[in-house]
C-alpha positions, 0 to 999 in steps of 0.5 A, a space after each residue: 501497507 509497504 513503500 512500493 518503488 513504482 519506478 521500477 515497474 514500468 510496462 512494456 514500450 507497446 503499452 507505453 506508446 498506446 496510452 500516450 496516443 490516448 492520453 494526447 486524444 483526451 487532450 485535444 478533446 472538445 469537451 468533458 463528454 468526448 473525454 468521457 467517450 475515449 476512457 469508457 472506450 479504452 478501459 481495457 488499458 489499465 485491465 492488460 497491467 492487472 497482472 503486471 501489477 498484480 506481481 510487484 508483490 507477487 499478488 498481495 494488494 498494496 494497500 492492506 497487503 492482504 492476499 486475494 486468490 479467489 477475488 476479482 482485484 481491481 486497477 485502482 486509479 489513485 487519483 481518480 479519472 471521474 470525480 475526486 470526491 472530498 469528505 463531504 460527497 462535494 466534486 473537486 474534479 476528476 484526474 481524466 488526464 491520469 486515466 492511461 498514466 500507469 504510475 496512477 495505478 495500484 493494485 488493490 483487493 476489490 472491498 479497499 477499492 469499492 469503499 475508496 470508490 471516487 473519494 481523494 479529499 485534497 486540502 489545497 492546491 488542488 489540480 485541476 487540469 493537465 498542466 497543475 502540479 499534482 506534486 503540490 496538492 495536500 492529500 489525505 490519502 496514504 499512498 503505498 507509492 510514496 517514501 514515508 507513507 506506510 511509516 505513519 501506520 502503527 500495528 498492534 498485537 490484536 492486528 489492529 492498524 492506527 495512526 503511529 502519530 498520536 496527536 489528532 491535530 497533525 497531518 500524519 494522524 489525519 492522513 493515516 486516520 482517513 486513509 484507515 477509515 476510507 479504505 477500511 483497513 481494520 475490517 474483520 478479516 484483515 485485522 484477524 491476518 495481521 494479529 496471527 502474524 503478529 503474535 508469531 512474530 511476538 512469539 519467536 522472537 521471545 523463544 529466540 531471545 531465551 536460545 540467545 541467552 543461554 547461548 551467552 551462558 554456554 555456546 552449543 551448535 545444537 541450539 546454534 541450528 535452532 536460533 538460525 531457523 527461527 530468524 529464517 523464519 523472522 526473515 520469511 515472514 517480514 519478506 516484502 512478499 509476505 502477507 501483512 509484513 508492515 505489521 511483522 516489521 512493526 512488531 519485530 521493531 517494537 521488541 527493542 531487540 537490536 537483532 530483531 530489529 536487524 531483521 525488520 531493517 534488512 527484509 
């Protein structure tokens, strides 16, 4: 999971006019069912920005950064439109009102969204209607959306995604340890993406660091060529665009290797 910069996908004015009509629609709706009418009805607004939000990390799902060519991904509702549901199954109410707000929105590979489903526990100060604050809940939900989110994840060399904070008692642990498990980030497949990236990673920078060493000992142009294409590489692969680049980041920072690190900061 990377930050995601939302702000700076905005759709287009014509979609953007369509969904406050319909947003205004489920406000002055008579009940919860005339509700559930105008959004079963429409569901194909959020389907017309699948590829739009589908390019914001040129079709890497925000929240594994895995790459799904040959997957049907989804329009997740962040907060969901139906039900909200806490750890325990119970409903805490539904975000209807959110159903046509595209900064709702996010784009994600079908098995994170399936376990996701309606599931967002919120800790207190819950919003239950269009005129709460959702900028006040408490949420145990990782979001790819907001600044500092993906910073409580941590990586290791078997690909391996956990809490950064190790101290089970605080609340970056139990967000990230929840976020993990509800969408299941440390399935097969994905942990097998992340370690081969990272072992690259972790391989490079050592052969780099040994050209780097010789090259404080004897400077040679030859080996100067050599150096630059690996931090090409180091650059590429830690690229917003590539698979899995929280890890490569994490990796590149781990080395305690100030250049490495320079890599990681500027991608």
């Amino acid at each position: 999971m990377i930050y995601i910069n939302i702000d700076n996908h905005e759709p287009n004015e014509d979609w953007l006019d369509r969904a406050d009509i319909l947003t205004a629609d489920l406000l002055a709706a008579a009940d919860a069912d005339a509700r559930n009418k105008i959004i079963e009805d429409n569901q194909g607004m959020w389907g017309e920005l699948k590829q739009h939000l589908c390019d914001v990390l040129h079709r890497k799902c925000w929240y594994s950064e895995s790459v799904n060519d040959f997957a049907h991904c989804h329009v997740d509702h962040f907060r969901p439109k139906g039900r909200a549901l806490a750890k325990d199954g119970t409903d805490q109410g539904g975000y209807w009102w959110l159903a046509f707000n595209w900064r709702n929105y996010r784009y994600s590979a079908p098995a994170g969204n399936i376990r996701k489903r309606d599931y967002f526990h919120v800790n207190v100060n819950k919003a239950m209607t269009h005129a709460d604050a959702i900028e006040n809940e408490d949420i145990q939900f990782l979001d790819p959306c907001e600044p500092g989110d993906p910073e409580k994840l941590k990586f290791n060399n078997e690909g391996v995604v956990s809490p950064k904070n190790e101290d089970d008692t605080t609340r970056d642990y139990i967000q990230a340890e929840y976020t993990i498990k509800r969408m299941n980030l440390n399935m097969q497949g994905l942990v097998e993406g992340r370690r081969d990236n990272y072992r690259k990673v972790a391989r490079i920078v050592r052969e780099t660091q040994a050209l780097l060493s010789l090259q404080n000992i004897s400077h040679d142009m030859a080996r100067h060529q050599v150096i630059k294409s690996k931090m090409k590489e180091l650059h590429e692969l830690a690229n917003k665009f590539s698979p899995y680049s929280a890890a490569v980041k994490y990796c590149l920072k781990e080395s305690g290797l100030e250049w490495a690190v320079n890599i990681a900061i500027a991608a």
